[in-house]
MISERO-651272 format. One record per residue (C-alpha): x, y, z; residue in three letters. Coordinates in nm, 4 decimals, always signed. Layout:
{px:X py:Y pz:Z aa:Ala} .
...
% end
This chain:
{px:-2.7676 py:-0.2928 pz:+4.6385 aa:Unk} .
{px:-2.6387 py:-0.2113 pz:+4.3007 aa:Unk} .
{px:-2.5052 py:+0.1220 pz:+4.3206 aa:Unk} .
{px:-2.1915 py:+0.3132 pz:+4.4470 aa:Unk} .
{px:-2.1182 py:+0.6073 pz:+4.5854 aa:Unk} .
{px:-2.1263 py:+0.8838 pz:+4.3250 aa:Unk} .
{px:-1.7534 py:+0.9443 pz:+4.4076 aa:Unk} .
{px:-1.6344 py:+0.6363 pz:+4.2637 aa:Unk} .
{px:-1.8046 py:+0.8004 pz:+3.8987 aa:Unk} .
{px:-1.5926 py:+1.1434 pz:+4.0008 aa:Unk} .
{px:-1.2682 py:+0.8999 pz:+4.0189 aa:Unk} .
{px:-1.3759 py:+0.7711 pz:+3.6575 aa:Unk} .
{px:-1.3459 py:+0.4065 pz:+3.8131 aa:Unk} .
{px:-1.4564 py:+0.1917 pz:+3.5502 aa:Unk} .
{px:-1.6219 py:-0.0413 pz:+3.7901 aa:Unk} .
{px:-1.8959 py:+0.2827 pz:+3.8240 aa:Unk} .
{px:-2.1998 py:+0.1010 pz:+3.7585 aa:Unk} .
{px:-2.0912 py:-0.2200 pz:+3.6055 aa:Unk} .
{px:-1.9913 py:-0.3442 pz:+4.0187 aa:Unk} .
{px:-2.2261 py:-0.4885 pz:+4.1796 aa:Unk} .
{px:-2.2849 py:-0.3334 pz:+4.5760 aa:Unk} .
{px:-2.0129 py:-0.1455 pz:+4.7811 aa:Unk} .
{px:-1.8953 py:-0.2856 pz:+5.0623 aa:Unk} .
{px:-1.6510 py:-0.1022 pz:+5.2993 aa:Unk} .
{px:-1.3486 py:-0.2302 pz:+5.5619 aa:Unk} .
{px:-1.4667 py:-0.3500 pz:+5.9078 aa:Unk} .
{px:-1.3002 py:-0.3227 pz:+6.2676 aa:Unk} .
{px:-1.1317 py:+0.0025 pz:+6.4462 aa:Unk} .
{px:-0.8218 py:+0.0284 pz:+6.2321 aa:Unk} .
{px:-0.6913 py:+0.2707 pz:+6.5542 aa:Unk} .
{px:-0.7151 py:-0.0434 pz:+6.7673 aa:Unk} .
{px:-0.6991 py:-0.3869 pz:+6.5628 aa:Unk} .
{px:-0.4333 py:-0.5970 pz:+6.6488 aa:Unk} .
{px:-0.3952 py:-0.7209 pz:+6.3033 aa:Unk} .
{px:-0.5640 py:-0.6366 pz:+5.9806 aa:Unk} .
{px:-0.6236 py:-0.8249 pz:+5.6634 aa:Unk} .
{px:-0.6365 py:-0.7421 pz:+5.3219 aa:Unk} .
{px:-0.8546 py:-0.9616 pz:+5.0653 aa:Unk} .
{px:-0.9617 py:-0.9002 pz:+4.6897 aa:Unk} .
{px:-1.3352 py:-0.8150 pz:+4.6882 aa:Unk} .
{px:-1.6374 py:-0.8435 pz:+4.8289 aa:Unk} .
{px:-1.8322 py:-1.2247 pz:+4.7315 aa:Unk} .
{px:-2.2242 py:-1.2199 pz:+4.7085 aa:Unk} .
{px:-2.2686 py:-1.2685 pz:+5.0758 aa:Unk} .
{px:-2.0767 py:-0.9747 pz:+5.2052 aa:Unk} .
{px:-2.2398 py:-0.7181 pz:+4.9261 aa:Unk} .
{px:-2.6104 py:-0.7590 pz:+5.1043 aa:Unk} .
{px:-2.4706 py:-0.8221 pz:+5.4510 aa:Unk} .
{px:-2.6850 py:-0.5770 pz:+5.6833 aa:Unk} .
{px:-2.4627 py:-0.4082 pz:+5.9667 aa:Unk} .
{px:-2.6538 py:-0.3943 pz:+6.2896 aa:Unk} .
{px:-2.3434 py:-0.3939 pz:+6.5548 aa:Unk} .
{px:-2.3968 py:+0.0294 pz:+6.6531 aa:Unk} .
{px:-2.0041 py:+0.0660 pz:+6.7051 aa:Unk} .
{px:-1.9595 py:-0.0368 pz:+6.3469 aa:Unk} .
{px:-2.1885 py:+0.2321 pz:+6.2042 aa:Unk} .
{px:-2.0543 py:+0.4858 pz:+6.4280 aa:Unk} .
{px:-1.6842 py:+0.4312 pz:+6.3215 aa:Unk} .
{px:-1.8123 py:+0.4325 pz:+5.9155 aa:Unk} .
{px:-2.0089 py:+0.7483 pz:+5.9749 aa:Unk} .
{px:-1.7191 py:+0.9433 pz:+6.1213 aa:Unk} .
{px:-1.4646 py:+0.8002 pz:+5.8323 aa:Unk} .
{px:-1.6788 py:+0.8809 pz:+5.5489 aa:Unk} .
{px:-1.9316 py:+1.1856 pz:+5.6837 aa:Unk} .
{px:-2.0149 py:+1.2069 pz:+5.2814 aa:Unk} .
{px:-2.2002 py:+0.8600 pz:+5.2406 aa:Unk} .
{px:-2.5725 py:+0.7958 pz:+5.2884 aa:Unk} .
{px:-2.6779 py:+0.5448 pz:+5.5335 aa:Unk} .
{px:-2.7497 py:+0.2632 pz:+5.2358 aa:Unk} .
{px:-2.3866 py:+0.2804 pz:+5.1799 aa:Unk} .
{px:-2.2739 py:+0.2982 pz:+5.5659 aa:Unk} .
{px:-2.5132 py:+0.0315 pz:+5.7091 aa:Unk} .
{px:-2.4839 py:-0.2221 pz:+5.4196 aa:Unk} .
{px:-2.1976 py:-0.4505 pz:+5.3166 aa:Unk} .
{px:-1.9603 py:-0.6627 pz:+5.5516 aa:Unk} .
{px:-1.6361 py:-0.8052 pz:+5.4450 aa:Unk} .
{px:-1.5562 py:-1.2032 pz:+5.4711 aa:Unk} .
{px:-1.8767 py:-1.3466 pz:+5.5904 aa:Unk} .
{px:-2.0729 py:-1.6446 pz:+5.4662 aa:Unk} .
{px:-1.8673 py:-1.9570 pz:+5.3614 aa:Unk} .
{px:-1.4566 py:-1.7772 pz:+5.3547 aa:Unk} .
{px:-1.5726 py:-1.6120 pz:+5.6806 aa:Unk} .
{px:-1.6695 py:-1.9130 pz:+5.8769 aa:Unk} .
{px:-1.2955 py:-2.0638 pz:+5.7919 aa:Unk} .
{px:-1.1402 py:-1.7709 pz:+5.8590 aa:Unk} .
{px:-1.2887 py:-1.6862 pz:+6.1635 aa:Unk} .
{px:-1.3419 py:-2.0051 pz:+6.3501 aa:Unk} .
{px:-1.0667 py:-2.1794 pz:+6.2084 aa:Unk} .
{px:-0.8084 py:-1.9433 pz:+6.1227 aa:Unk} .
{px:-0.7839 py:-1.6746 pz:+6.3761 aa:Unk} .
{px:-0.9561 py:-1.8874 pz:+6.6564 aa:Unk} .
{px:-0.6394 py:-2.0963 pz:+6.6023 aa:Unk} .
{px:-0.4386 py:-1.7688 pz:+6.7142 aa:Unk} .
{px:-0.7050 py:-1.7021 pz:+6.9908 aa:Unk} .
{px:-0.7835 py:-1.3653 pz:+6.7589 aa:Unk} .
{px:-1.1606 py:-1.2689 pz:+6.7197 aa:Unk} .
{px:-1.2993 py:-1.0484 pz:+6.4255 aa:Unk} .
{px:-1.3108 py:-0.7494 pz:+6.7126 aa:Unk} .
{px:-0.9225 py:-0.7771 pz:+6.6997 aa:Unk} .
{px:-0.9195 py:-0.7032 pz:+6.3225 aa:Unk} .
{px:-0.9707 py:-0.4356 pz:+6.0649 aa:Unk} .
{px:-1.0627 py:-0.5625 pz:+5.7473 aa:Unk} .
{px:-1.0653 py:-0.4088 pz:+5.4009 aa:Unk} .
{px:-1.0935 py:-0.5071 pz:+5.0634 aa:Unk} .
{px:-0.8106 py:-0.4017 pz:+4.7360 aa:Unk} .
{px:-1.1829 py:-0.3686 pz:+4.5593 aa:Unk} .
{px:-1.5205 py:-0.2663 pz:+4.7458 aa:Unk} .
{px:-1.7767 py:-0.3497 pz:+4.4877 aa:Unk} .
{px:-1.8547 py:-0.7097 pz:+4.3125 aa:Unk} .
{px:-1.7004 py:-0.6764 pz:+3.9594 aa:Unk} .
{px:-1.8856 py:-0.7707 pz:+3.6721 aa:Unk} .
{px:-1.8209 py:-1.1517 pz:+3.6045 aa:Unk} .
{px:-1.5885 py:-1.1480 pz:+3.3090 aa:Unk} .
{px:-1.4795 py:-1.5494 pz:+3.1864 aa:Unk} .
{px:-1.4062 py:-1.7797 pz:+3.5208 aa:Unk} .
{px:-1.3136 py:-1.4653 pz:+3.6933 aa:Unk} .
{px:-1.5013 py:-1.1973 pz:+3.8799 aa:Unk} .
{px:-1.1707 py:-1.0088 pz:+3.9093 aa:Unk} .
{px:-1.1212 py:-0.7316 pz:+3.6357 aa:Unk} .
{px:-0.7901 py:-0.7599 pz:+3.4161 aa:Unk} .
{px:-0.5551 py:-0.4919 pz:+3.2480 aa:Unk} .
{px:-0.6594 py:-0.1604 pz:+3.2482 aa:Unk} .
{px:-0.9379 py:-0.1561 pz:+3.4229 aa:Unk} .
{px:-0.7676 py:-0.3525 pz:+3.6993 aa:Unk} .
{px:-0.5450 py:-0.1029 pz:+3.7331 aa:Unk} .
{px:-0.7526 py:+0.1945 pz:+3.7304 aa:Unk} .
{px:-1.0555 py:+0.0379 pz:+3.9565 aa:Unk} .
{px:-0.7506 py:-0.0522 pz:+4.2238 aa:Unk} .
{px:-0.5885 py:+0.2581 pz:+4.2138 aa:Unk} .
{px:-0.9608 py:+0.4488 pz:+4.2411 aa:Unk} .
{px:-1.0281 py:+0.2682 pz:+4.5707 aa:Unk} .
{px:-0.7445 py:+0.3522 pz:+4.7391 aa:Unk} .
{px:-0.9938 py:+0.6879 pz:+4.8102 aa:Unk} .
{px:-1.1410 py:+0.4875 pz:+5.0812 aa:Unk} .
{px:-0.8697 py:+0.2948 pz:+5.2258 aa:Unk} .
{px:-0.8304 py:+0.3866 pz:+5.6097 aa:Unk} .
{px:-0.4654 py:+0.2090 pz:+5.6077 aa:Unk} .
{px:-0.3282 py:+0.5258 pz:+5.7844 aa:Unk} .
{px:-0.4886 py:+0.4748 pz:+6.0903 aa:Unk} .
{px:-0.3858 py:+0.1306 pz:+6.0801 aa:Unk} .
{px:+0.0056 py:+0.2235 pz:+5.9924 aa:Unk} .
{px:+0.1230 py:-0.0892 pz:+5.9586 aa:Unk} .
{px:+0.4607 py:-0.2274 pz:+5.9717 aa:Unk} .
{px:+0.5081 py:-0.5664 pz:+5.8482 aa:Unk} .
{px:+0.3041 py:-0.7554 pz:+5.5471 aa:Unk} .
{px:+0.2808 py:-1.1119 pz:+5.5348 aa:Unk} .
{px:+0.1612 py:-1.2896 pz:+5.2237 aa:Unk} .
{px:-0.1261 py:-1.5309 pz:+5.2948 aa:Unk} .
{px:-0.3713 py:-1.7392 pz:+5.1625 aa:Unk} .
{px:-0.7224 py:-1.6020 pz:+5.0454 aa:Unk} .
{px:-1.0208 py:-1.7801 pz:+5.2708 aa:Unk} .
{px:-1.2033 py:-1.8621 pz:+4.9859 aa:Unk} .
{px:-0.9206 py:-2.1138 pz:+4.8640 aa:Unk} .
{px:-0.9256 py:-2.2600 pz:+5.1613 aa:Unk} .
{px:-1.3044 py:-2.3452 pz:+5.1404 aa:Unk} .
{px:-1.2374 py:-2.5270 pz:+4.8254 aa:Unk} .
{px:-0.9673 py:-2.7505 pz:+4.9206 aa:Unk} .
{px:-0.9171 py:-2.7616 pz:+5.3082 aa:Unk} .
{px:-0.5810 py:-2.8658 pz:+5.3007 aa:Unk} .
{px:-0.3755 py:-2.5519 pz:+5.3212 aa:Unk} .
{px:-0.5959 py:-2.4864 pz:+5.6319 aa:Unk} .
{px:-0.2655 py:-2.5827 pz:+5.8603 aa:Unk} .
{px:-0.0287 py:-2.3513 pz:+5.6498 aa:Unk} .
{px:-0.2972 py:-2.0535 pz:+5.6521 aa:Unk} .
{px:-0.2604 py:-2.0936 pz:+6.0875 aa:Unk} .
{px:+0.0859 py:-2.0974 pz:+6.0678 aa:Unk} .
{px:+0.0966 py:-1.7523 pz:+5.8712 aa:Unk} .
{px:-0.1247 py:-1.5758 pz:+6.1011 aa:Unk} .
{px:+0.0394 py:-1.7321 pz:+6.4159 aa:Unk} .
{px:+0.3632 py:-1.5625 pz:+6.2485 aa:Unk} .
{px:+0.1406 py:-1.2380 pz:+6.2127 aa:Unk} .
{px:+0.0628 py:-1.3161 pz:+6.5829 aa:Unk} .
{px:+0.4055 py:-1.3334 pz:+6.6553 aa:Unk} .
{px:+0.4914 py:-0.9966 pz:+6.4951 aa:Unk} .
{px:+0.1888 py:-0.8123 pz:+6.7120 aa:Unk} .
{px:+0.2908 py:-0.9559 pz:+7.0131 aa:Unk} .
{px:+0.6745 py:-0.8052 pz:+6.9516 aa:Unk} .
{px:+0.5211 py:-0.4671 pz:+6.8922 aa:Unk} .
{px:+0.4255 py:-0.4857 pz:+6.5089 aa:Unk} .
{px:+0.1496 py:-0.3736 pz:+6.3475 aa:Unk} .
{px:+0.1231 py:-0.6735 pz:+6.0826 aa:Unk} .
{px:-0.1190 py:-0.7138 pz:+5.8052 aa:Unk} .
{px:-0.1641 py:-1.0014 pz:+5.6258 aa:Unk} .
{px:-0.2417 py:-0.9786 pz:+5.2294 aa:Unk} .
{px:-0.4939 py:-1.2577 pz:+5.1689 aa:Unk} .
{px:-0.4622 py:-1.3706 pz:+4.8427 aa:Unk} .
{px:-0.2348 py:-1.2839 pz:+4.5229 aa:Unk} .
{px:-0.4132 py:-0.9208 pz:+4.4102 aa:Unk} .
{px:-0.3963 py:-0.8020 pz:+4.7724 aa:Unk} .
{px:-0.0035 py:-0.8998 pz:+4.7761 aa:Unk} .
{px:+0.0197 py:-0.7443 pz:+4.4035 aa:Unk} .
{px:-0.1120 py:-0.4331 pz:+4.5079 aa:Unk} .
{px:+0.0116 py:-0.3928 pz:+4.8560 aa:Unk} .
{px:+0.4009 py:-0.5240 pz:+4.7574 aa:Unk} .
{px:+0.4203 py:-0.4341 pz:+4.3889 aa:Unk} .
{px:+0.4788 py:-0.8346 pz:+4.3544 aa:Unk} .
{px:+0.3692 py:-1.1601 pz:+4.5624 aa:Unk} .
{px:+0.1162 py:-1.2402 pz:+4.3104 aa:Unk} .
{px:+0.2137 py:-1.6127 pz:+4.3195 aa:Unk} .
{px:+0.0769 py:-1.7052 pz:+4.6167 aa:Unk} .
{px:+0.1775 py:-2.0577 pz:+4.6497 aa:Unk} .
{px:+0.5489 py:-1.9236 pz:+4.6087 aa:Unk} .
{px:+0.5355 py:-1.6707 pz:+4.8217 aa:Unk} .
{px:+0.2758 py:-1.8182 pz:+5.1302 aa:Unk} .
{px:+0.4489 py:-1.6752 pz:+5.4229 aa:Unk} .
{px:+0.6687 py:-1.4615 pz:+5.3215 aa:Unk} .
{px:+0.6941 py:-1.0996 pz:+5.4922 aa:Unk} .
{px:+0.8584 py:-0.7489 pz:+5.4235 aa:Unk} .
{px:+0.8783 py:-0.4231 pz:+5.6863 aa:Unk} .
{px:+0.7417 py:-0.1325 pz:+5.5954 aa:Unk} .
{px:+0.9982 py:+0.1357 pz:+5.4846 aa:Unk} .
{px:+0.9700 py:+0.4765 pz:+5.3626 aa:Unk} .
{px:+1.0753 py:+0.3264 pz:+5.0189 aa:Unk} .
{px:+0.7981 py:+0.1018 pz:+5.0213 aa:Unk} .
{px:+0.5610 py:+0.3470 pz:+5.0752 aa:Unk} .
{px:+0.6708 py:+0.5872 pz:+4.8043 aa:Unk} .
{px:+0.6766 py:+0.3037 pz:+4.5550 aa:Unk} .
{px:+0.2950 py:+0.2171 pz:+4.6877 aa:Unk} .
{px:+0.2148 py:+0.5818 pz:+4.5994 aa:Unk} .
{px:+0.3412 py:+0.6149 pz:+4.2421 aa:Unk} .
{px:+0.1449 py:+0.3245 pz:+4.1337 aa:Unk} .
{px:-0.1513 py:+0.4588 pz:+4.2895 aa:Unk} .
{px:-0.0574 py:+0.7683 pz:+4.0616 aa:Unk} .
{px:+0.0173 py:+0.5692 pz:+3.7624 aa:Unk} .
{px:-0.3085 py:+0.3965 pz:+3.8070 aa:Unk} .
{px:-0.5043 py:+0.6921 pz:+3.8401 aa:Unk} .
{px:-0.3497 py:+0.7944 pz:+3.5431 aa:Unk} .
{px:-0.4795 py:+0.5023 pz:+3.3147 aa:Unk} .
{px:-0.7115 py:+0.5778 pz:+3.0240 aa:Unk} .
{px:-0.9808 py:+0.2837 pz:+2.9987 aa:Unk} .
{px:-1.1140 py:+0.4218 pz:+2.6731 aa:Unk} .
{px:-1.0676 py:+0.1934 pz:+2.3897 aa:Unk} .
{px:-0.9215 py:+0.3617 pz:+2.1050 aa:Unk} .
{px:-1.1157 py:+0.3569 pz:+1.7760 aa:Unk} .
{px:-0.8726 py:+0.2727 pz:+1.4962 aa:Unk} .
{px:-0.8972 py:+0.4935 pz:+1.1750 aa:Unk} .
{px:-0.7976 py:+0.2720 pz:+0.8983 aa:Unk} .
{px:-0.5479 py:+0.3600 pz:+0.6410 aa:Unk} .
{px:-0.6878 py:+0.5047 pz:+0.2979 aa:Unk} .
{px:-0.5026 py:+0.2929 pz:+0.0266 aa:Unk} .
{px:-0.4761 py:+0.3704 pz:-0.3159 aa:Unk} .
{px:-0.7621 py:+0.1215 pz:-0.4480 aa:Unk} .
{px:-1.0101 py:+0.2971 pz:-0.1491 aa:Unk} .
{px:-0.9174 py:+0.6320 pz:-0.3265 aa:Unk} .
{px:-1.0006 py:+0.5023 pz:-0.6353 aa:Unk} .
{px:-1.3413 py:+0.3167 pz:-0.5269 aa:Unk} .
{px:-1.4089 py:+0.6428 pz:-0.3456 aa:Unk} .
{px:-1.3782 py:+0.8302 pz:-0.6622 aa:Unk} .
{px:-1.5407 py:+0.6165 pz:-0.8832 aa:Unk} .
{px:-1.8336 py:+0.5575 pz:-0.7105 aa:Unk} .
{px:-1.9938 py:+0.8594 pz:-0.7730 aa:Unk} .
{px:-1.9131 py:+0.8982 pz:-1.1648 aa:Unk} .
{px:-2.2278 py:+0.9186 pz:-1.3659 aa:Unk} .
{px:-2.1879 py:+0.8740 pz:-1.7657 aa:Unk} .
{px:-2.2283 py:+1.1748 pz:-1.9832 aa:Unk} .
{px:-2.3514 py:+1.0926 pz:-2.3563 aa:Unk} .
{px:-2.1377 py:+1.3200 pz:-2.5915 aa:Unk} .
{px:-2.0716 py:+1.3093 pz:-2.9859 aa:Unk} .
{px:-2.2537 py:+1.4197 pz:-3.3113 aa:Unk} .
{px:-2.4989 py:+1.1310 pz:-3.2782 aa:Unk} .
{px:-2.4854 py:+1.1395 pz:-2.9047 aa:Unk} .
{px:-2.3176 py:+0.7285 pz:-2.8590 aa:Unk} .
{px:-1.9911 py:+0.8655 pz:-2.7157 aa:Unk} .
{px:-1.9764 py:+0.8008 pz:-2.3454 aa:Unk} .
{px:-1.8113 py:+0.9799 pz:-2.1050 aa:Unk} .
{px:-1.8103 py:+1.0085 pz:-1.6851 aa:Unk} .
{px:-1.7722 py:+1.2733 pz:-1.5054 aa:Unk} .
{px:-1.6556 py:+1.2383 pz:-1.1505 aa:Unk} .
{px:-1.8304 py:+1.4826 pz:-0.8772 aa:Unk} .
{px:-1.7360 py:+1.3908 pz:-0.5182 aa:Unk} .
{px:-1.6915 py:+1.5264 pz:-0.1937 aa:Unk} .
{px:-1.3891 py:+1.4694 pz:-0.0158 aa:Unk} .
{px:-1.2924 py:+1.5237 pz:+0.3836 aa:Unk} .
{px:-1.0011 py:+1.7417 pz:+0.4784 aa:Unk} .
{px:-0.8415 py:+1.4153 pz:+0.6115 aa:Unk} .
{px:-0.9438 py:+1.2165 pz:+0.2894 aa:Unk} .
{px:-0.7695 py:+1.4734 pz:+0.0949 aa:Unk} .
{px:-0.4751 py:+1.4780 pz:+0.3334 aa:Unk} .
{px:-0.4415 py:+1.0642 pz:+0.2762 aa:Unk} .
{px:-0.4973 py:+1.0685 pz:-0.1280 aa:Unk} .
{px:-0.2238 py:+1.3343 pz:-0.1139 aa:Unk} .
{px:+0.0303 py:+1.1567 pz:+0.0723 aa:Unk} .
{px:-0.0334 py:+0.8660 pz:-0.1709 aa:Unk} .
{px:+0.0605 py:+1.0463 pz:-0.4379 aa:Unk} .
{px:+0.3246 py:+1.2602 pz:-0.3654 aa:Unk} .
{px:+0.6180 py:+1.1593 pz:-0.4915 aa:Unk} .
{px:+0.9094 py:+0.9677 pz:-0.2457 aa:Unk} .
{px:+1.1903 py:+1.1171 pz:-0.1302 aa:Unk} .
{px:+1.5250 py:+1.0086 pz:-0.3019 aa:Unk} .
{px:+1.7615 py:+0.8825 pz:+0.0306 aa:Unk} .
% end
C-alpha cells in the first residue's frame, strides 16, 4: 500500500517513497460526460479495493506496464468527500460517478508536512509536473474548465454545498451544449490546470475555453517542472582571514632552540586543499586600484 510504481523513481519525483499508496483516475475518459480534477488521494481512496471488472479492464489497457497491486487498488473521492460529492453534488445534476472520469493533480498521499498533506515549493512543482506521466486528459480533450470547490471543504462546513450545485449545473450546462467541461476541484487543481485560480473563494465559478494557447502554456510548465532540481544545495562557507590563521596555527608545535636550549620557537607544518589554498590566496592578494 506504500509503494509506487518504479516509474515515478525514473521521473526523479520526489514523492518516490516518501507518498503514501498510488491511486489512479476513475471512469472512461472516451465517454464521461464530465470529468473532475481534485488534489490527491485522502486515506480512504489509497486502500480502496477496485472490484467493478470494467474499471480494471480500462486501467490495464492505459497502463499495460503496472502490476495488478497498482491497477486493482486505489479509488479516487470515496469515503466522507465522496458521499457529498456524489449524492449531493452530482445527484443534484442527475450525474452518476459512471458519467465521470476522475483524476487526481497528485496520485500518491504526500508525506504530512505542518497542517498540510500537500507538498510546497520545489517539490510541489516537480511531484506535479512528474504525474502528468499518467494523466489520460487526452482522451478526455476537454474544452471548458470551471473552477470549483474541493469535496472535502464541503464536508467541513456544509454551507457552500448550494454554490458547489450551481457550478456543476453550469458544467451541466456546458455538456449539454456540446462541451466537454471539467471542473478543477479545489485551488491546486485550478493552479495547475489554469496557471492561476488558486484562490478558490475568488474564483468559485469561474470558467475559461480551451485554446491552443492554453495548452502550450500547460506544456511549458510541465517542462519547467520537470526541470526542477529538489536537491538542497550544501553551502561551502567562506574561508576568512582569522579561519586561515586558526587553520595555520593549529598545527604549530614549539621547537626549543638557543645555547642553553630556553629559546622557543614554532614551526608550522600543515596541509592545505587546492581550494584552501585558492581562498588564503585571494585573501591576500593585493586589490585592484579602480
Amino acid at each position: 500500500m506504500s509503494g509506487q510504481p518504479a516509474k515515478c523513481g525514473e521521473l526523479g519525483c520526489p514523492l518516490y517513497g516518501k507518498g503514501t499508496g498510488f491511486v489512479l483516475g476513475s471512469g472512461d475518459p472516451s465517454t464521461a460526460k464530465v470529468a473532475l480534477m481534485l488534489e490527491a488521494p485522502g486515506k480512504d481512496e489509497v486502500p480502496w479495493e477496485v472490484t467493478e471488472s470494467e474499471e480494471i479492464e480500462r486501467r490495464q489497457q492505459a497502463y499495460p506496464e503496472l502490476s495488478g497491486k497498482f491497477i486493482g487498488r486505489g479509488m479516487p473521492v470515496v469515503g466522507r468527500s465522496g458521499g457529498i460529492l456524489w449524492s449531493w453534488g452530482m445527484a443534484a445534476v442527475q450525474l452518476t460517478r459512471k458519467d465521470v472520469f476522475v483524476d487526481n493533480v497528485l496520485r500518491c498521499l504526500p508525506p504530512k508536512e505542518g497542517k498540510d498533506n500537500y507538498p510546497k515549493g520545489k517539490v510541489r512543482v516537480k511531484a506535479e509536473a512528474c504525474c502528468r506521466y499518467w494523466d489520460r486528459w487526452e482522451k478526455y480533450k476537454p474544452t471548458v474548465s470551471l473552477v470549483q470547490i474541493h469535496p472535502a471543504a464541503v464536508a467541513r462546513e456544509p454551507t457552500p454545498l448550494p454554490l458547489m450545485i450551481k457550478t456543476f449545473e453550469k458544467a451541466k450546462h456546458f455538456y449539454l451544449g456540446g462541451e466537454r467541461p471539467l471542473v478543477l476541484c479545489g485551488g491546486k487543481a485550478s493552479k495547475l490546470w489554469l496557471g492561476h485560480a488558486s484562490n478558490v473563494t475568488t474564483f468559485l465559478g469561474h470558467y475559461e475555453s480551451e485554446t491552443d494557447f492554453s495548452h502550450l502554456n500547460r506544456e511549458q510548465r510541465k517542462e519547467a517542472g520537470m526541470k526542477v532540481s529538489t536537491e538542497k544545495k550544501v553551502k561551502v562557507k567562506k574561508l576568512t582571514a582569522k579561519k586561515a590563521l586558526e587553520l595555520l596555527i593549529s598545527t604549530a608545535q614549539p621547537v626549543l632552540c638557543g645555547e642553553d636550549g630556553t629559546d622557543v620557537k614554532y614551526k608550522i607544518e600543515t596541509e592545505i586543499s587546492e581550494e584552501q589554498y585558492k581562498q588564503i590566496s585571494a585573501l591576500i592578494a593585493p586589490k585592484e586600484k579602480k
